[in-house]
C-alpha positions as CSV (number, residue, x, y, z in Angstrom):
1,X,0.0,0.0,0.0
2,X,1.7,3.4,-1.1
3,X,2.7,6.0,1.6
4,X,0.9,9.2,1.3
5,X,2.9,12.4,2.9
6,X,-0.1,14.2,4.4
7,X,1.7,16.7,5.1
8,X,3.0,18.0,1.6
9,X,-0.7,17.4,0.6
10,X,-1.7,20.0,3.4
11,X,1.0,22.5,2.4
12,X,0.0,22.7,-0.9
13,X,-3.6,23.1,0.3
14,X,-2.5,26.1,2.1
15,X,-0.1,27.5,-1.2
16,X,-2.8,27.3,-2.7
17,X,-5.6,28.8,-1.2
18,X,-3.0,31.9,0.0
19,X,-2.6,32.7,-3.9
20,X,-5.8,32.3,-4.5
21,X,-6.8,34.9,-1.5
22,X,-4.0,36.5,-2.6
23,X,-4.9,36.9,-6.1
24,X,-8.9,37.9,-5.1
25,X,-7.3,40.9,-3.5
26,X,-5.4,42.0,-6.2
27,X,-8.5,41.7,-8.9
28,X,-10.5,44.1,-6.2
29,X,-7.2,46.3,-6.0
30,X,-7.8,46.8,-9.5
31,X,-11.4,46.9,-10.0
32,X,-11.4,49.8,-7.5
33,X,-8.4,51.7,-9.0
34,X,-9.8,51.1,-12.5
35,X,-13.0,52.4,-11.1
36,X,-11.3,55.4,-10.1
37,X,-9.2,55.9,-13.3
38,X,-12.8,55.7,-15.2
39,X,-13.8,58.9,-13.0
40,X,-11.1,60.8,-13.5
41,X,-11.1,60.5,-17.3
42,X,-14.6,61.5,-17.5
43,X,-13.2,64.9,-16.2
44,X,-11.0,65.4,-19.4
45,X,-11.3,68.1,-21.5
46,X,-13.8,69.6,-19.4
47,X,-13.3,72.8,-17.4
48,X,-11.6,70.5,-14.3
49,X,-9.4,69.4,-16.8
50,X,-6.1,70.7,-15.3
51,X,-2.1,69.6,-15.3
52,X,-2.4,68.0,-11.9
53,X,-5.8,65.9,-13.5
54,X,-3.3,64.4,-16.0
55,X,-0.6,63.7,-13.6
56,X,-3.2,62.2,-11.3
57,X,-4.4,60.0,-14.2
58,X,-0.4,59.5,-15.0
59,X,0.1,57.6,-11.1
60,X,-3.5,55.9,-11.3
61,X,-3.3,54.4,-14.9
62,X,0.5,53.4,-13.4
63,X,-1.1,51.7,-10.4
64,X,-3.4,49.8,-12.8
65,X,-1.1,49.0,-15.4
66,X,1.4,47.3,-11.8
67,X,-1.5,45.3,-10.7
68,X,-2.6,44.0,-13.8
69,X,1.0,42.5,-14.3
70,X,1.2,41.0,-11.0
71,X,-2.3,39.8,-11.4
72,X,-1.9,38.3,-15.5
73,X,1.6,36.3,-13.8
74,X,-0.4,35.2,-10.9
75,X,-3.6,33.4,-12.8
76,X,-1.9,32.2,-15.5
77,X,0.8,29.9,-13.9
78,X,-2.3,28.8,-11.5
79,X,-4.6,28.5,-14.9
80,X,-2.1,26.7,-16.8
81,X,-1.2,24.1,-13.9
82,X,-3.6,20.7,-14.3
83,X,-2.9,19.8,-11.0
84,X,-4.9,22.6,-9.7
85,X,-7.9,21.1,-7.8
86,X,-11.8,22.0,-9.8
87,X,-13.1,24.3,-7.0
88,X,-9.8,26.5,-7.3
89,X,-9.8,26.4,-10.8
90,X,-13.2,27.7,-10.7
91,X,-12.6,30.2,-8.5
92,X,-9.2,31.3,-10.6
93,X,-11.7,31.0,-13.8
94,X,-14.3,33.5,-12.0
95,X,-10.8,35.8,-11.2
96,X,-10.1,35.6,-14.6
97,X,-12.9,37.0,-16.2
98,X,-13.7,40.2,-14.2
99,X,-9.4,40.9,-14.4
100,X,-10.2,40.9,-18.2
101,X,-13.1,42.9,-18.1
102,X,-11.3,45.4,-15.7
103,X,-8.3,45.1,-18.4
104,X,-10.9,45.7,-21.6
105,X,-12.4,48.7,-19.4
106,X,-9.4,50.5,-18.7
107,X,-8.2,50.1,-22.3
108,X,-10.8,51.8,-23.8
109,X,-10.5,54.6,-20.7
110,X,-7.3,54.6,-21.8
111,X,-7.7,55.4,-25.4
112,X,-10.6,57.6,-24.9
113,X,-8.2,60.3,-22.7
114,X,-5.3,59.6,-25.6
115,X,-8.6,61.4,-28.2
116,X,-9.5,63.8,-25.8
117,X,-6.4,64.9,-24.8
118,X,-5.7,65.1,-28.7
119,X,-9.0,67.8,-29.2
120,X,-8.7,69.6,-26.0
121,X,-5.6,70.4,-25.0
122,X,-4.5,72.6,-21.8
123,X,-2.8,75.3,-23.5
124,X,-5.8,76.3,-25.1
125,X,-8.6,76.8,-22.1
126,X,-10.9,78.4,-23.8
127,X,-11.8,74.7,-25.5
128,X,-12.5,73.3,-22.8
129,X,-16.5,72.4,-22.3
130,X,-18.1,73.9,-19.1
131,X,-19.4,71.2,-18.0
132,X,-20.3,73.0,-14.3
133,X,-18.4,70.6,-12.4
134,X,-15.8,71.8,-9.6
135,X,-13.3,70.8,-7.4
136,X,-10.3,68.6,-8.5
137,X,-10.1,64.3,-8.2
138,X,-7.2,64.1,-5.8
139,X,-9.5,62.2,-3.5
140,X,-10.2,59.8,-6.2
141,X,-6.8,59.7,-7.2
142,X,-5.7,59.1,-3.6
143,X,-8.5,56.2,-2.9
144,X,-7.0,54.7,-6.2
145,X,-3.1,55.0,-4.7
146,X,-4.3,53.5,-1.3
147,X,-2.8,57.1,0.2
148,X,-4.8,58.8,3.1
149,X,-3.9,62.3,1.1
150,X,-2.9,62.7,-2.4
151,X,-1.9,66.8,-1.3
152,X,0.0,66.0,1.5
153,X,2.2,63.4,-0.8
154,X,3.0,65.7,-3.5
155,X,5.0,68.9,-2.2
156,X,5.9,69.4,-6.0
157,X,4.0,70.8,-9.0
158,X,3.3,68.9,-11.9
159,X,5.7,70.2,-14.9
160,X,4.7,72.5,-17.6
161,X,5.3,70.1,-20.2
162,X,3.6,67.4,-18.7
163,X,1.1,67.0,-21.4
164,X,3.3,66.1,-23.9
165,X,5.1,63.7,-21.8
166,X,1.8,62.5,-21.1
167,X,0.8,61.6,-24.7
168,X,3.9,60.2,-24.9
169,X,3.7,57.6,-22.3
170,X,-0.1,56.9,-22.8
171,X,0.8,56.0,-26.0
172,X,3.2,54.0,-24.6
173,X,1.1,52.5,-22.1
174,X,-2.0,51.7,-24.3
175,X,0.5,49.6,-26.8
176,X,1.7,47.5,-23.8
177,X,-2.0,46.8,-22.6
178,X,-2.6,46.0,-26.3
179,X,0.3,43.2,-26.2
180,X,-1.0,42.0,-22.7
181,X,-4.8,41.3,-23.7
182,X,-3.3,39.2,-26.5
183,X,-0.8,37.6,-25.0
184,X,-3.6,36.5,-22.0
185,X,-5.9,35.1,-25.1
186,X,-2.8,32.7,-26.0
187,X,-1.8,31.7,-23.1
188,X,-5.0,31.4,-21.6
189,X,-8.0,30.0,-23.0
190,X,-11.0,31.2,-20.8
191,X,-14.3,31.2,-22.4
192,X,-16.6,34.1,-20.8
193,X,-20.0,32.7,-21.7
194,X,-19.0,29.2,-19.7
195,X,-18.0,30.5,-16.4
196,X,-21.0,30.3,-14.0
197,X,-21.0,33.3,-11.6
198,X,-21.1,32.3,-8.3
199,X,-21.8,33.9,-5.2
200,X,-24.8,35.0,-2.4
201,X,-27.7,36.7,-3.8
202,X,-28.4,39.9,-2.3
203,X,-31.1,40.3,-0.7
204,X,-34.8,42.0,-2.2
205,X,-33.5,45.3,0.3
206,X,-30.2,45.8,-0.2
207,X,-30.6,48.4,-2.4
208,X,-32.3,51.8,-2.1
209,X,-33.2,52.2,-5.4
210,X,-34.8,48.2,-5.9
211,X,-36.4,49.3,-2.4
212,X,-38.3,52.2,-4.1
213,X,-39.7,50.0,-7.2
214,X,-40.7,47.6,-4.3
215,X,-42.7,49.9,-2.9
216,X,-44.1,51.9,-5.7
217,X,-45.3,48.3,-7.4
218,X,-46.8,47.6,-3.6
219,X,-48.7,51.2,-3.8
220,X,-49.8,50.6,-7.6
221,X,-51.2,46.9,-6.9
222,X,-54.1,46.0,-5.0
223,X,-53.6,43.8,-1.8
224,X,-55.2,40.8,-3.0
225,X,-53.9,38.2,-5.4
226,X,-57.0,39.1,-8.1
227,X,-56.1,42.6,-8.3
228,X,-53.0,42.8,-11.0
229,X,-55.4,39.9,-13.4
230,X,-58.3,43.1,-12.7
231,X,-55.8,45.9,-14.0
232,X,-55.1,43.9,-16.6
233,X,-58.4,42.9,-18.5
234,X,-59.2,46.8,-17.7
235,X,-56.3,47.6,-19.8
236,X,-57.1,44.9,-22.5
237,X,-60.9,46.4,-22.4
238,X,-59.2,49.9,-22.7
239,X,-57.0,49.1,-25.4
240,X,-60.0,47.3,-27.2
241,X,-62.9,50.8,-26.8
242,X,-59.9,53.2,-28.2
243,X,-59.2,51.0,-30.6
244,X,-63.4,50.7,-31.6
245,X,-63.5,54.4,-31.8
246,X,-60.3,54.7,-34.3
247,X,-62.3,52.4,-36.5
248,X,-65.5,54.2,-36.5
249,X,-63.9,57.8,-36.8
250,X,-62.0,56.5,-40.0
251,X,-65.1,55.3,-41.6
252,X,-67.0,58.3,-40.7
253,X,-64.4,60.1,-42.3
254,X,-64.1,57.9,-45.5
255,X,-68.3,58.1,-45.7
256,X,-67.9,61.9,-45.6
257,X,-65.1,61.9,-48.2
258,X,-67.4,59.8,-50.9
259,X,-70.7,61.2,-50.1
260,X,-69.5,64.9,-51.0
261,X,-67.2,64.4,-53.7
């Protein structure tokens, strides 16, 4: 009867579920800083748009662009390994797809502030839309950077010519995440459509805004189980009378027409 080390089998166990916990915090590292990144590109080109708003998109896209390489190395030596146990490799799977969809969303941020930067550019602030907004997205910035104040860090100015350095390295930047997405797809084949999402529903009120349509389809119904069936042949019986009196007012019309030409 063959020996089995139980205790190799446990330290794997353990390697593995710390890279998997380890790689679950990295995806929400990203997700959040590519959620801030996507805020602070909606403020290009409009009248917040300002040198500090590039530099702060400059360290976020940065921070994004870190994690995502960290995060690609981590899933796909655990993706590529056929000795990794189904419920892991589900989990990596379910990983997988929202790092690529964080990837595909800061990609297209990413090329949307390369255009915008291209039509409105800082020199010129009279191009810049009025969009009303004010205030700077330093927070943002500094929730993105995991720093308690994005002020207090910087003691320098951005320099003036920051924007072209900018273009420069976005350009930079978008061509590497361009190489990344594809080398994923060849190293990794994940199918979107056949991972399952997993995961505790939330409950009916969780949300304000699911609580309101809750309630407003609780005011709008009667109590008792025959009352949306009632509404419903009223609407049907509605629908039918209108529909009667189109009829009739067309023939009317099409009588009139004959009898006096």
């Amino acid at each position: 009867m063959p020996l089995v080390n139980n205790k190799v089998s446990d330290e794997c166990t353990v390697s593995t579920d710390k890279s998997l916990t380890d790689a679950k915090a990295l995806v929400e590292s990203l997700i959040k800083v590519v959620a801030c990144h996507r805020h602070l590109a909606s403020c290009v080109g409009g009248c917040t748009d300002t040198l500090q708003l590039r530099d702060e998109l400059r360290q976020t896209r940065e921070r994004a662009l870190k994690l995502a390489v960290s995060i690609c190395a981590h899933l796909t030596k655990a993706l590529r390994d056929k000795s990794l146990p189904p419920d892991h490799r589900r989990h990596c799977e379910l990983l997988w797809v929202g790092f690529s969809s964080s990837l595909e969303l800061l990609h297209i941020d990413m090329c949307k502030v390369f255009k915008m930067a291209d039509n409105f550019t800082l020199a010129n602030n009279i191009s810049l839309v009025q969009t009303g907004l004010q205030g700077g997205g330093s927070e943002v910035a500094a929730r993105a950077l995991s720093l308690p104040d994005l002020n207090q860090v910087e003691s320098t100015a951005p320099p003036a010519d920051l924007e072209g350095q900018e273009r420069c390295s976005l350009e930079q930047d978008i061509s590497q995440m361009d190489h990344m997405i594809d080398d994923m797809e060849t190293k990794v084949n994940v199918l979107r459509w056949m991972v399952e999402p997993q995961g505790a529903l939330l409950p009916l009120g969780s949300t304000d805004s699911l609580s309101l349509a809750l309630l407003s389809v609780d005011e709008e119904c009667p109590r008792t189980e025959e009352g949306p069936k009632h509404l419903c042949q009223r609407s049907h019986v509605f629908a039918l009378i209108l529909l009667c009196a189109v009829v009739a007012v067309a023939a009317t019309l099409s009588i009139c027409i004959v009898l006096f030409t």
